[in-house]
N, C-alpha and C positions, 0 to 999 in steps of 0.2 A: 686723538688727532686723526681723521680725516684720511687715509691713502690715498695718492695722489690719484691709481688707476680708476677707485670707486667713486672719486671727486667727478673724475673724467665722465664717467658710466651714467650719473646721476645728472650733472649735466647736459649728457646728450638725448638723455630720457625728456628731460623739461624741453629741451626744444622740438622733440620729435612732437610733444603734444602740443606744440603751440605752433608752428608752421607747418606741418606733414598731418593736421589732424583733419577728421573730416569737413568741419566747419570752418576751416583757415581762410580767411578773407587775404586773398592774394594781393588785394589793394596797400594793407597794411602793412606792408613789406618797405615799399616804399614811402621815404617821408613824407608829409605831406609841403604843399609851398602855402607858406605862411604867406605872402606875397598875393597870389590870388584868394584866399581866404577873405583877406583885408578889405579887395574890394566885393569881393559879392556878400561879405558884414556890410557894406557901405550902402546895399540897394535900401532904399525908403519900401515901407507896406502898401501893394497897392491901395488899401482901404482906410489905412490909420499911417499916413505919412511920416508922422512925429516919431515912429517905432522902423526899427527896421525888420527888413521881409523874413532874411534867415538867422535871427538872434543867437542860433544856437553856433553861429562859426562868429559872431561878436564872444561869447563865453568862451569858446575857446583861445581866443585872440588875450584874452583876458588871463586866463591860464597857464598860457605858455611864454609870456615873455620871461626871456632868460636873466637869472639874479645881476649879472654885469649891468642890464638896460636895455640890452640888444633883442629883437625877434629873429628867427632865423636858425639854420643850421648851426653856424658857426660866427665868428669873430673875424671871417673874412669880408672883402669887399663886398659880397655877396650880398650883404646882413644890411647893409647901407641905406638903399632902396626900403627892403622890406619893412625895417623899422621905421622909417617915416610915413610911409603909407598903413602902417598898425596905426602908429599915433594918428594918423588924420580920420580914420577909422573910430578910434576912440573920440575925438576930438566931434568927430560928426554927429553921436550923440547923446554928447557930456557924461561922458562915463570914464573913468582911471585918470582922473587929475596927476593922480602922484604917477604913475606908472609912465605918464605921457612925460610928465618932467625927467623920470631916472630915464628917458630913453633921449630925448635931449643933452643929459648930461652926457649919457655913453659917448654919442655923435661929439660933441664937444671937446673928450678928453680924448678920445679915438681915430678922431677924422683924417689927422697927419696920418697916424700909422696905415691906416688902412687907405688910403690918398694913394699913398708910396708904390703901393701894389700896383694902379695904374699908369702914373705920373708920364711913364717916358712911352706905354703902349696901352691904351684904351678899349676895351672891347666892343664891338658893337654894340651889343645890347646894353650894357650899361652907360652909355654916351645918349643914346634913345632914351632909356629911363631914369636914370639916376636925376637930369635939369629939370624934368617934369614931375618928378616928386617931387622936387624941391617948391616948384609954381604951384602947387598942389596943394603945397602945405603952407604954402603964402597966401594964398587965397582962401585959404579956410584959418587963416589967421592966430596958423599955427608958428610963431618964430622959432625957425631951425639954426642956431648959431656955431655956423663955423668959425675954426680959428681963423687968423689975418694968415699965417702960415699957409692954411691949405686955399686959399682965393685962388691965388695962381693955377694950380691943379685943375680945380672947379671949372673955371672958364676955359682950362684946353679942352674939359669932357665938354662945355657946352658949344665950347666950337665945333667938336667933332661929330658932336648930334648934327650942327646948321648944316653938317657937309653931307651926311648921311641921307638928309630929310631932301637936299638937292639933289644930289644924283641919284636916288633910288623913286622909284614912281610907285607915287603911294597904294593906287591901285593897281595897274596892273604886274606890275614886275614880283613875280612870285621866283624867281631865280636866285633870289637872297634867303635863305632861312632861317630863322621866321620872317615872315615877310613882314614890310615894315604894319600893315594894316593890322597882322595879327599883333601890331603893341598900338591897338584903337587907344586904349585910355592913353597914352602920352603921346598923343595927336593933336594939334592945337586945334580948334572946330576948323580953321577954313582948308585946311586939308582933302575934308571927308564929308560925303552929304549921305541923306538916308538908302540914297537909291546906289549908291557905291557899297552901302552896307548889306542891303538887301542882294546885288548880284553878288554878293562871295558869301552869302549864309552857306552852308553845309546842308545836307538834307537833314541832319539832329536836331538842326536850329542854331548851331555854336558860328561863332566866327573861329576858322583854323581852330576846331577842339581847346580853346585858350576858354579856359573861364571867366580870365578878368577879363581880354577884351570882349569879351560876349555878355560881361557884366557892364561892361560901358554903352552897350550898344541899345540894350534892354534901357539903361537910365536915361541917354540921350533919348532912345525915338519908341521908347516902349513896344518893340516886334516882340508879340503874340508870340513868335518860334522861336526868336531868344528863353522868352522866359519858361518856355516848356523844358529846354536846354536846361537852363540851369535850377529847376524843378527836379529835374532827373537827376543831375549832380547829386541835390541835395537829401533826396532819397537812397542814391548808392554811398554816396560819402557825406553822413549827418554829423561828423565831429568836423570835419577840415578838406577841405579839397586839393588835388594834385595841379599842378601845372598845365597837364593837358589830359583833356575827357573826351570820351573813354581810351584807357591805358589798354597795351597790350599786352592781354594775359600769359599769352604765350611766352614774351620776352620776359616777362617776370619770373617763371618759371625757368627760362634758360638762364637767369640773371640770379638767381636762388643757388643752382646748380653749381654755376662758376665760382660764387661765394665760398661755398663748400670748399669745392677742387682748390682754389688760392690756397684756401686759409691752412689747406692737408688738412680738411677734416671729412673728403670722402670717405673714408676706410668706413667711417660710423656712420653712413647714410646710406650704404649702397642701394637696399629696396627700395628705399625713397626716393634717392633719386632716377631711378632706373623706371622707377613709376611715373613720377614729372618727365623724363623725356620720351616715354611712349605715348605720353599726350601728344606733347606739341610733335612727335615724330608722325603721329596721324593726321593733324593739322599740317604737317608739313608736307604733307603729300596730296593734298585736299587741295593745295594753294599750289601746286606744281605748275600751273599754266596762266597764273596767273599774273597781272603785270601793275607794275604802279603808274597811278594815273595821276594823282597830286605831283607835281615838280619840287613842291618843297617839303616834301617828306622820303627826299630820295636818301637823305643820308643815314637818316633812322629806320630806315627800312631796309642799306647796303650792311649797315651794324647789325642789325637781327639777324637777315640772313647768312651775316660771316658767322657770327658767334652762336648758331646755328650750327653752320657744315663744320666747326669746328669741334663742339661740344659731342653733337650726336655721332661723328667719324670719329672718335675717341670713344666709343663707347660704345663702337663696334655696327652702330646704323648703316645701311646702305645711301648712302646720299651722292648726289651729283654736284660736282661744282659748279656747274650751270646752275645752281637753283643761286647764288648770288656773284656770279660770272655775266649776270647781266648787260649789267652797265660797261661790258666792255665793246659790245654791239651799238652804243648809243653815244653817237658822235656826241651830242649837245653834253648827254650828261657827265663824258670825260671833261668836256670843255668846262662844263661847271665846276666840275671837281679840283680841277687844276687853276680856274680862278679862286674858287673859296676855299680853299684848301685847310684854311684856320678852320673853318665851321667842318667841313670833312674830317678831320685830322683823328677822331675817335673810329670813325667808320673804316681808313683807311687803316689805322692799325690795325683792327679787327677782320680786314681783309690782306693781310702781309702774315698773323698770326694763322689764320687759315690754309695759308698756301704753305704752311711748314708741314704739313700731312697732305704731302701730294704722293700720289703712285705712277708709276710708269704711266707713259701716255697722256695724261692730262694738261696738253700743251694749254688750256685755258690758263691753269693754274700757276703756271710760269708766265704767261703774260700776267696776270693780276700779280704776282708775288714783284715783278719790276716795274708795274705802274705805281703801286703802292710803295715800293721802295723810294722811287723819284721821289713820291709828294711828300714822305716820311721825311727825304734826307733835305728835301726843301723846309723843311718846318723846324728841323733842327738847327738847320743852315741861320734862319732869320728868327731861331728863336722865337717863334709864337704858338708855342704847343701849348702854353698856358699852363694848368694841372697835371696836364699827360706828357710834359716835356721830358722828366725822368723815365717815364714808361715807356717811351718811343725809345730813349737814346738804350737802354737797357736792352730790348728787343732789337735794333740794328747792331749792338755790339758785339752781341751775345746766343751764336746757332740756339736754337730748340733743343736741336739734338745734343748740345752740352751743357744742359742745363740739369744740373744735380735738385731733386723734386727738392728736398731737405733747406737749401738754401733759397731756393723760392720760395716756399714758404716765411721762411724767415723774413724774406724781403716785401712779403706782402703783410706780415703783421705789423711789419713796421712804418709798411706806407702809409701817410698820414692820408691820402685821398681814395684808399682800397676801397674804402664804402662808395664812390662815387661811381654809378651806374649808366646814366646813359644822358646828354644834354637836352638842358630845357630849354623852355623861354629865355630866364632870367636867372638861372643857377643850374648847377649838374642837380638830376632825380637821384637822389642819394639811400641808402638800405638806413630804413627806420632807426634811430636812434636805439629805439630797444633791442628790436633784433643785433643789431649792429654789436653794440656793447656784448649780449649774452656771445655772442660766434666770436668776438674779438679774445673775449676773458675765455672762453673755452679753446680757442688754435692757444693763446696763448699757453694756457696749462697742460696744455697736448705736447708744446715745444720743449717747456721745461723738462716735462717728465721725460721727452725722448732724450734732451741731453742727459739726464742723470742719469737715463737707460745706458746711455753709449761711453758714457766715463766708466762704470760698471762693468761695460761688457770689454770696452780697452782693456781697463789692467786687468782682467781674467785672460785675456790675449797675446798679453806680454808677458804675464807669469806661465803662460803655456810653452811660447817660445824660448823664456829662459831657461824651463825646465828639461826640455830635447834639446837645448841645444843651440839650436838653429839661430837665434838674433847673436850668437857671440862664435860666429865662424873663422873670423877673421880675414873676410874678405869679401868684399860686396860691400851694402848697405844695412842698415836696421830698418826697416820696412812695415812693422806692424802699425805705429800711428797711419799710413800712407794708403795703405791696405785696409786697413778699417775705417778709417774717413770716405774713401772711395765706396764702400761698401755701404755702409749704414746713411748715407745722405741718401742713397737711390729706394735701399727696401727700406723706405719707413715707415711697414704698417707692424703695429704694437702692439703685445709682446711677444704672438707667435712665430714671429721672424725672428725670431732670436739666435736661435739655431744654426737657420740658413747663415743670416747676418757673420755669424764665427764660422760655419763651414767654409762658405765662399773666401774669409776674409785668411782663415791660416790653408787652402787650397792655393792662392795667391800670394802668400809667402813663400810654400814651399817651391811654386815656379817660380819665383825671382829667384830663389838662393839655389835652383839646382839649374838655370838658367843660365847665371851668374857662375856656376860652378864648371859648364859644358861651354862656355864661353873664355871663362880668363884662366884657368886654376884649373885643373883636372889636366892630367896626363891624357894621349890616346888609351892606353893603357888602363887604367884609373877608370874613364867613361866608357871604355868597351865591358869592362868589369863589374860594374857597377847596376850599366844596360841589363846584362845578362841574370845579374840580380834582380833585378826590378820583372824581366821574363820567368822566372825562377819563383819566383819571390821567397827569397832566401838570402837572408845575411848574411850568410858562412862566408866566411872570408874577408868581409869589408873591414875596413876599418877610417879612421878619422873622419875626412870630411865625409864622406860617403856612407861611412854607417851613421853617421848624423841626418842626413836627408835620409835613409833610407826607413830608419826608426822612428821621424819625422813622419811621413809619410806611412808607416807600417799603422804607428796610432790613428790616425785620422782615417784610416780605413776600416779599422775596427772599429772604432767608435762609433763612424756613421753607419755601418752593417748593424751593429747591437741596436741602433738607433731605428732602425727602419724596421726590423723584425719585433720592435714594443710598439710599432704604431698598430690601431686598430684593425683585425681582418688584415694584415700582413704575415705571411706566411714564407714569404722567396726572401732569399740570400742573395744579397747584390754586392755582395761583395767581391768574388771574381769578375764582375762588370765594371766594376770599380779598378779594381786592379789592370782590368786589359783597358781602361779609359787610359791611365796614367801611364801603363808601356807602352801606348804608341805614341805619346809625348816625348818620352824618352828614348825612346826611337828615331824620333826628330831631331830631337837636342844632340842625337850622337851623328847624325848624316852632316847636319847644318857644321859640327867641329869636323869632322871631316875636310867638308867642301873648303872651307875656311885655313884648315891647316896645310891641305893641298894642294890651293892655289887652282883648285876644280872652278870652272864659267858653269852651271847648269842652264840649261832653258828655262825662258822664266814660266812656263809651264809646270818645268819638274821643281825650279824654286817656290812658287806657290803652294803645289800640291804638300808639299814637305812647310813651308811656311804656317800653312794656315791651321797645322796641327801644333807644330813649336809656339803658337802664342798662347796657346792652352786656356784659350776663351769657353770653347765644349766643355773641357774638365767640371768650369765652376758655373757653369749654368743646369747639364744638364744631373751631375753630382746632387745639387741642391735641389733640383726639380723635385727630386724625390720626397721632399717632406716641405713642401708646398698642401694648397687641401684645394682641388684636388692634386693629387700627386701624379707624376711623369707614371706612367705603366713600366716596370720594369725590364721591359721590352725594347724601350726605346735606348736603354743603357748601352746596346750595342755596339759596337765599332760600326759599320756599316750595314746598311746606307744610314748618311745621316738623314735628318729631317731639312728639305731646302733652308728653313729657317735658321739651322743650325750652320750649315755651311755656310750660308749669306753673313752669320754674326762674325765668321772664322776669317772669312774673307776680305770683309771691311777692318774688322778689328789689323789684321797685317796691314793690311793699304795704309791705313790713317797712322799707322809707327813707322810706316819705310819714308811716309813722305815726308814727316816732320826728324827724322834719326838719319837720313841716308847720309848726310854730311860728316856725322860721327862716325858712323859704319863702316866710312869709306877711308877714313882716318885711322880706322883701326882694323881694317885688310878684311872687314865683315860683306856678306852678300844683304841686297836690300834689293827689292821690285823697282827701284829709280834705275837704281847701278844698272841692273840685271837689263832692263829696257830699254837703257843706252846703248850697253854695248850691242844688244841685238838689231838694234836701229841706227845706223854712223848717220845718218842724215840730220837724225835730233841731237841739240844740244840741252842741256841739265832741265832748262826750265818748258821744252817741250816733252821731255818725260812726266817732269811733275804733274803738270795740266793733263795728261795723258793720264794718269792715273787718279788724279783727283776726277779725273772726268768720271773713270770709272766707279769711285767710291760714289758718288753721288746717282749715277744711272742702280747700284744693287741696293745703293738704302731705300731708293724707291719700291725697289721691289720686297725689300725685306720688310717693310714698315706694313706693308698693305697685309701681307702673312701675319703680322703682329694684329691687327684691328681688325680684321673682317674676319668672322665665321667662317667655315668649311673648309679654307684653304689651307687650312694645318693641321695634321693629326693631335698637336699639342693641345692637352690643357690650356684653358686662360693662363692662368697664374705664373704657368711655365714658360708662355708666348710673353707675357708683360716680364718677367724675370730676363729674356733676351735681350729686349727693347733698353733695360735697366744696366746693362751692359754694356750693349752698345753705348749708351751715353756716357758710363764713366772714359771708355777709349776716345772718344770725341772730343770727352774734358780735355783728357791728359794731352792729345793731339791738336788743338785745336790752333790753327796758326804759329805756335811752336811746342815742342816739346817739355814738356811744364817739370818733367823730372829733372831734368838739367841746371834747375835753377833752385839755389840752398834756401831761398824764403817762399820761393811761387805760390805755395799752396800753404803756408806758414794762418796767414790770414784769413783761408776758409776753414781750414780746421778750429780753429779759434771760433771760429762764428759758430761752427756746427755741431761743436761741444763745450765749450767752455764757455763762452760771453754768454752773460745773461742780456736777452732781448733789449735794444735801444728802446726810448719813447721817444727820441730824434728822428726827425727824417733821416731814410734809409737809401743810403748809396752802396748797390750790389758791388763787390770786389769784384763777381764776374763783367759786369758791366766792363770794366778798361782791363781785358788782358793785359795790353802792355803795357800798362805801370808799374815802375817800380815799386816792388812793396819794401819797404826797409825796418827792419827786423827792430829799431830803435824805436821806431813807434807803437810797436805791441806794449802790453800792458807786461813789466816784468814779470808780477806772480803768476799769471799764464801755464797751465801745466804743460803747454807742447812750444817746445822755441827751438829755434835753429841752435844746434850745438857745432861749436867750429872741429871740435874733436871728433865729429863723425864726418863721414863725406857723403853730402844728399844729393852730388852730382850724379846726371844719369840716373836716379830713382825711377826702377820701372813695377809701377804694381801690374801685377798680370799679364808683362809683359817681357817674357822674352821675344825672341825678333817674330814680329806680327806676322804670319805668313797667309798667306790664298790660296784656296785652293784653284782652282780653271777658272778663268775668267769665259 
């Protein structure tokens, strides 16, 4: 049998030769639309009429109707249209008797269910298309037999065409997209004359780059630059044609890219795609000044270049937000946006996803992130996001920045419309069938294997902690589930993180439980003791809880020193670097019981400074750094100075636990930056503190985000700067509008996803999506290996978190 890793390995090899190779036709990425195929099968030969021009996309039409009856991507409404105009295709010249009946019949047994999809909200385009395939296919005396059931349905879509076809002006009004001209074939003739055809040819010769309507146009009135048009088609694309010609290479390549990134299966592409985006990142600077001049290709052109500045600014490119901060200069085209906003609704997420990688200064970026927001929450509001209504409400529910990669993932293999790329005419441009399938079965085998990675590396986890000690203290919490969920969702590249994955994940235990022990349990006495040990490092003396942390702690320092001295060309002992990390921790932990048992006010200066060490965020980033590739310089293990990066993580990390814990804190005679800010301020009352510091956390993520992504600004390694960023996000989790430790199931449900549930083939509603829902523990699956146990107490659960501090603001 097969290893799951070399299953993995061998897979990525196949695809690396079939999309990443030198001859990869970048067309083929994309499906093709069966839809216009149909009609330019449909053109007659200019010399032998009986036959048709491009026989070779009739063969194909032939080929691919799917065994149900249908043509088409899918089973959805989509398929509707397409399939009657295949059958009039075939019908046009007497070819697939049967194949025209099985797609009849499909229509037949189908029509309700797929009706339903429209029934109470219609889409434009198919209200325009779907009654004219129907006349289409009555006039070529094809009978399309719907049920008496779906009639009703039928005539709201043909109403809602009569209404379309009135208020929109056939020629000139291009402020609808597609414009109605570019669906020439479901035009009835007195619409449209030749000389309305000829003033909107394109300089290619297409009507709107549509190949069907540029295929009606050519059959109506035979222009010469039509047919060269769709000559060209059929020389670049000789199996099937796309929805619209010529496609943007560039976006395909950025649409490759994000595939990848969703499905988590960067980690095994990085050259490649690192290679794809120095294409289009040359292209994209080539095109810096320049502007769109079509009106209705404004939305496919705001979507490229969000998902653009988004793509290449994660991937460390220098880009300006201005290259699709546009349209915020152009009165008309807000106005459009905000009238069509259905037809936008792709573009605008793709510019709200953007604006989640803003840095200081970039006031464009916060207006686009609130224009976008409006039209986002308007679209959720009336319900017409269509396909993308889940992926909108998901992304308004849910910060960026608390977004575990691990669970994303999850959530994109299991979205049924993940393949769906970018809108057409008459359906979403979807990722080829094939491809699609190979990258679906491979995230998929990637995800299993990580959960089986992380059940594996748990109970080694838990057998560590029973064996020092530490999870049977008898006071606090049991924390390694909590600890290593947090951990292993963010590093999930496999299997060389393995290491890190358990160093971070029992560094993190042992701050909570010595956290926990400088907090409720430890005498003055006891944690002066203790401290002095830890400065010393020497156990002589300790005993119970304290030599339990302390031999906790003694291990994992040896370990990791033994550990770092077998890597290659390592030579330095990091081990008193290690040591003096973890006493000035403990240094903190002894000031903060202090200040706490004294009844001591510090300034929230000297609270910070002393805070932002006690959350002991440093310890498990820069600890682990070390056996990252490349790895942290042993240089930087130092106490001071830290790297800005490093303080900004120290910094946010406290802010984001005082503001969601100061209620607790304050209940239990603890110092917190809300508390601290109040009393420095009589003027403010609780919720002008908070905003006051939420202010602040969001002005230093800016700046810490832009240290993580752009070159030069950090002495750090990549891997060590993205290991920050991986951090900061799980504090963001656990912070994010309330305090997620506090609650016995909060996190019950993602841990389950993240290891134990094997992947749905249902559509997939992210848990993150509604923080505040109730999760209730009755609903998990009982054989579940992680369940809320009432015998332990998971209130208050803080991984990596004793009390978060800052340092200077």
């Amino acid at each position: 049998m097969e290893l799951p890793l070399s299953c993995i390995e061998r897979r990525v090899q196949k695809i690396k030769k079939k999309i990443f190779s030198s001859n990869f036709d970048l067309y083929s990425f994309v499906s093709p639309s069966t839809y216009d195929t149909a009609w330019l099968a449909m053109i007659p030969d200019s010399k032998y009429p009986s036959q048709p021009m491009f026989k070779n996309y009739l063969d194909w039409l032939i080929k691919n109707q799917k065994p149900e009856g249908f043509w088409g991507e899918s089973d959805t409404i989509e398929c509707l249209p397409t399939t009657i105009v295949s059958m009039v295709a075939l019908k046009k010249w007497n070819i697939g008797t049967s194949m025209v009946d099985k797609g009849r019949s499909f229509i037949h047994a189908n029509a309700d269910k797929l009706m339903n999809e429209v029934k109470e909200d219609c889409p434009r385009w198919l209200a325009i298309v779907l009654p004219s395939m129907i006349e289409l296919a009555d006039t070529m005396g094809l009978d399309v037999i719907f049920p008496d059931s779906s009639r009703e349905t039928i005539s709201y879509i043909d109403n809602r065409r009569k209404t379309f076809l009135f208020k929109e002006e056939v020629v000139e009004d291009f402020h609808c997209y597609p414009p109605i001209l570019s669906y020439l074939e479901t035009l009835p003739p007195k619409y449209v004359n030749e000389k309305d055809i000829c003033k909107n040819l394109s300089e290619d010769g297409s009507l709107f780059q549509s190949p069907s309507a540029t295929a009606k146009a050519f059959m109506d009135y035979g222009n010469k630059e039509c047919l060269t048009y769709l000559k060209s088609i059929a020389q670049r694309c000789p199996k099937a044609v796309p929805q619209a010609y010529p496609m943007d290479e560039d976006f395909i390549k950025l649409c490759i890219a994000n595939q990848l990134k969703k499905f988590g299966l960067g980690e095994y592409f990085v050259g490649e795609i690192e290679t794809l985006l120095a294409q289009v990142y040359r292209n994209y600077n080539m095109e810096q000044n320049s502007r769109v001049k079509a009106s209705n290709m404004n939305a496919l052109r705001l979507e490229k270049d969000s998902l653009a500045f988004e793509i290449l600014r994660t991937h460390g490119f220098k880009v300006s937000p201005l290259r699709f901060c546009w349209f915020l200069n152009d009165f008309e085209i807000g106005a459009e946006v905000e009238k069509e906003y259905e037809h936008f609704s792709r573009a605008m997420l793709h510019v709200f996803r953007a604006s989640n990688l803003m840095f200081s200064g970039e006031y464009e970026l916060d207006e686009a992130r609130a224009f976008s927001r409006k039209v986002l929450d308007k679209i959720v509001s009336t319900r017409k996001g269509g396909l993308l209504l889940r992926q909108i409400e998901h992304e308004l529910s849910f910060p960026w920045f608390a977004r575990l990669d691990h669970l994303e993932h999850r959530m994109w293999i299991e979205e049924s419309e993940a393949n769906a790329l970018w809108k057409g005419k008459t359906s979403y441009n979807r990722v080829s069938y094939l491809y699609n399938d190979e990258l679906l079965q491979l995230a998929t085998l990637n995800f299993e294997f990580k959960q089986l990675l992380y059940k594996n590396e748990l109970k080694e986890l838990k057998r560590w902690a029973e064996k020092c000690g530490i999870s049977n203290m008898g006071f606090g919490r049991e924390k390694s589930t909590y600890c290593y969920f947090a951990v292993s969702a963010v590093l999930t590249s496999i299997p060389h993180d393995s290491y890190v994955r358990m160093l971070v994940a029992k560094s993190a235990i042992i701050i909570t439980v010595a956290d926990d022990f400088f907090d409720t349990t430890g005498s003055l006495n006891e944690l002066e003791f203790l401290t002095d040990a830890i400065q010393r490092w020497d156990a002589k003396g300790l005993g119970s809880h304290s030599k339990v942390i302390f031999d906790s702690l003694d291990d994992l320092v040896i370990e990791a020193s033994r550990k770092y001295l077998q890597q290659e060309g390592t030579s330095y002992d990091i081990s008193n670097s290690l040591k003096d990390l973890w006493y000035e921790a403990f240094l903190a932990w002894l000031i903060e019981a202090k200040w706490s048992r004294n009844g001591h006010k510090p300034s929230i200066d000297s609270y910070l400074k002393i805070g932002m060490t006690s959350i002991g965020s440093h310890i498990l980033v820069l600890s682990s750094s070390c056996f990252l590739k490349p790895s942290l310089p042993a240089k930087k293990l130092r106490l001071t100075p830290y790297e800005p990066i490093t303080n900004l993580l120290m910094i946010i990390s406290r802010l984001l636990n005082d503001v969601e814990s100061y209620q607790k804190e304050k209940e239990e005679g603890k110092l917190n930056s809300v508390l601290v800010n109040l009393m420095e301020n009589p003027e403010f009352d609780i919720e002008d503190s908070i905003a006051y510091v939420r202010e602040i956390v969001e002005k230093k993520k800016k700046e810490f985000l832009e240290l993580v992504l752009i070159d030069g600004l950090c002495d750090l390694p990549k891997p060590s700067k993205h290991l920050h960023l991986s951090c900061l996000k799980v504090f963001q989790m656990f912070f994010n509008s309330k305090n997620r430790f506090d609650s016995n199931t909060d996190l019950v449900e993602d841990i389950n996803k993240a290891i134990y549930l094997p992947l749905s083939k249902t559509k997939y509603v992210s848990p993150q999506t509604m923080p505040k829902k109730k999760h209730t523990i009755t609903k998990m699956h009982s054989n579940l290996p992680f369940k809320h146990n009432n015998r332990i107490n998971f209130n208050g659960m803080r991984f990596m978190t004793p009390k978060i501090g800052l340092g200077f603001i």
